[in-house]
C-alpha positions as a Markdown table, in Angstrom:
| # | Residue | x | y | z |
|---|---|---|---|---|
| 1 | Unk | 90.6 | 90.0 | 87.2 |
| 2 | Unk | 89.3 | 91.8 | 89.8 |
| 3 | Unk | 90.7 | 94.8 | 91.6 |
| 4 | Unk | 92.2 | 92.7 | 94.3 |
| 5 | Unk | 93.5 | 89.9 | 92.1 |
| 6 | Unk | 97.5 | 90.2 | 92.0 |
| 7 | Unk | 99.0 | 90.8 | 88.1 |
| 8 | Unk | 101.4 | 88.2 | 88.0 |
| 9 | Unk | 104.1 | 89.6 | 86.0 |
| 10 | Unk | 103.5 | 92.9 | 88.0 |
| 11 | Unk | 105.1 | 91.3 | 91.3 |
| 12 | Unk | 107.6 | 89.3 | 88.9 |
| 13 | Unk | 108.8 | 90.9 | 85.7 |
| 14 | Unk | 110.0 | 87.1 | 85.0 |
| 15 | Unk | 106.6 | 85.6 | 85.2 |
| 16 | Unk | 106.0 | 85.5 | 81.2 |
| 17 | Unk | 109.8 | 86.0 | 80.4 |
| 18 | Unk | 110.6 | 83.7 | 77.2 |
| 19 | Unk | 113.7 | 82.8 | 78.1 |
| 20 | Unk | 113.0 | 81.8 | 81.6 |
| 21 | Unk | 109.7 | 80.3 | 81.1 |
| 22 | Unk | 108.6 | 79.6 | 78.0 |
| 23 | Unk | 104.9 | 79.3 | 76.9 |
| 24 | Unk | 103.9 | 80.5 | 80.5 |
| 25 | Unk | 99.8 | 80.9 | 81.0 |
| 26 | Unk | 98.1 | 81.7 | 83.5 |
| 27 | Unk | 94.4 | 79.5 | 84.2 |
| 28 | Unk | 92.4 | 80.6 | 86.8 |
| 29 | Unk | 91.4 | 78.6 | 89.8 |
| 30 | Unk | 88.3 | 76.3 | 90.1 |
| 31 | Unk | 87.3 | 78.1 | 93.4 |
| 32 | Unk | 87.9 | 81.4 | 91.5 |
| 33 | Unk | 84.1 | 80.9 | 90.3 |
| 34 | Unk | 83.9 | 84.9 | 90.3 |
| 35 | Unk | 86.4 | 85.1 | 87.7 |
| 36 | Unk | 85.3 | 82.0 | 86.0 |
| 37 | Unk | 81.4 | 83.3 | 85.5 |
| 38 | Unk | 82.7 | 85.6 | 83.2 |
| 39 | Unk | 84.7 | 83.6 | 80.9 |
| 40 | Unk | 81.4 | 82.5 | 79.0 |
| 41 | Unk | 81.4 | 85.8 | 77.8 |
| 42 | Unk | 84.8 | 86.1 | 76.9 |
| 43 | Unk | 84.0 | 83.3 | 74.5 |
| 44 | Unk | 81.1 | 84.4 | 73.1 |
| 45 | Unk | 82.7 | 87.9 | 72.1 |
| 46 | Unk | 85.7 | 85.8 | 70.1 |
| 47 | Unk | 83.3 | 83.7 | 68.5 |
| 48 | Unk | 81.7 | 86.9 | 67.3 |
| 49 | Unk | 84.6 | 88.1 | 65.4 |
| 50 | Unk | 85.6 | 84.4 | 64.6 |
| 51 | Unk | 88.6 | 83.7 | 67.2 |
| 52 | Unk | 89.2 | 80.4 | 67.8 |
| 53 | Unk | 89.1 | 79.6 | 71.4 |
| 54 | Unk | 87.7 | 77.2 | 74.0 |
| 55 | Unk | 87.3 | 76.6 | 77.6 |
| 56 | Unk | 89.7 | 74.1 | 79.3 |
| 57 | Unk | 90.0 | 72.6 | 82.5 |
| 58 | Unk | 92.5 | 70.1 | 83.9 |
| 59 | Unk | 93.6 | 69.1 | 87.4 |
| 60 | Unk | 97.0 | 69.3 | 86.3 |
| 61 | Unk | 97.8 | 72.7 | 84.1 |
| 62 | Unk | 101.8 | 72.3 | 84.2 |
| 63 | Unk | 104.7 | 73.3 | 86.2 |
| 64 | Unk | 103.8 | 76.0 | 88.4 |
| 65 | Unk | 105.4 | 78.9 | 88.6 |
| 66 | Unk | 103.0 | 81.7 | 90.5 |
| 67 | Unk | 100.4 | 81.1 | 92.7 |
| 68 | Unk | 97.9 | 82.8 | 94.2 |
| 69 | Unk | 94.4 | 82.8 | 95.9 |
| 70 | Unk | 92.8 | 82.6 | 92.2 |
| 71 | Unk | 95.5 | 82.0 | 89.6 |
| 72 | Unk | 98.0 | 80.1 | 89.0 |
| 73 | Unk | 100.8 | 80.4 | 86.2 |
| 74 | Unk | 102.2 | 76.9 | 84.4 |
| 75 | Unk | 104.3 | 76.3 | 82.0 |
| 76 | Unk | 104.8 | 73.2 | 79.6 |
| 77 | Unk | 106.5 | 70.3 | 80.9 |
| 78 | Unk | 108.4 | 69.8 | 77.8 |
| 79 | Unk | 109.3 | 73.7 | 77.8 |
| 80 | Unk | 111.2 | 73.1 | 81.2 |
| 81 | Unk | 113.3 | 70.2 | 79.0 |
| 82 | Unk | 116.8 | 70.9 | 77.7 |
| 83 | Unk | 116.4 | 70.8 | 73.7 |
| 84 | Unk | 112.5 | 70.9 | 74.2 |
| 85 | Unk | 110.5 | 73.0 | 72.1 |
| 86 | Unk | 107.8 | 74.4 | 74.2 |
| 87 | Unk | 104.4 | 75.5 | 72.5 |
């Protein structure tokens, strides 16, 4: 993030509370190409020291529970069900 992107969890303690919302992540905004540049990097580093990861985009990343000018924070549909098992 950059020096004037908010820390979600630092404005709400609750943000990535497992209780309150399970399997919260955040995904960065498609207009947040700043942020997004760098993320080929990101990758290249874990697939250096063999972490599994990959880039993933969708138009609709969950229910929404931050927001700001280049994040946003979802979490799981089914997580939000009663009985539902999240991740």
């Amino acid at each position: 993030m950059t020096p004037t992107t908010p820390t979600p969890s630092h404005l709400d303690p609750t943000t990535y509370d497992h209780d309150l919302n399970p399997g919260a992540v955040a995904w960065l905004k498609a207009t947040a190409v700043h942020l997004i540049d760098r993320v080929e990097g990101y990758l290249e580093i874990l697939a250096a020291h063999d972490v599994a990861c990959e880039r993933v985009e969708s138009g609709n990343p969950r229910k929404i529970i931050y927001e700001d000018a280049e994040q946003v924070v979802v979490v799981p549909w089914e997580s939000r069900k009663p009985g539902g098992h999240g991740l």
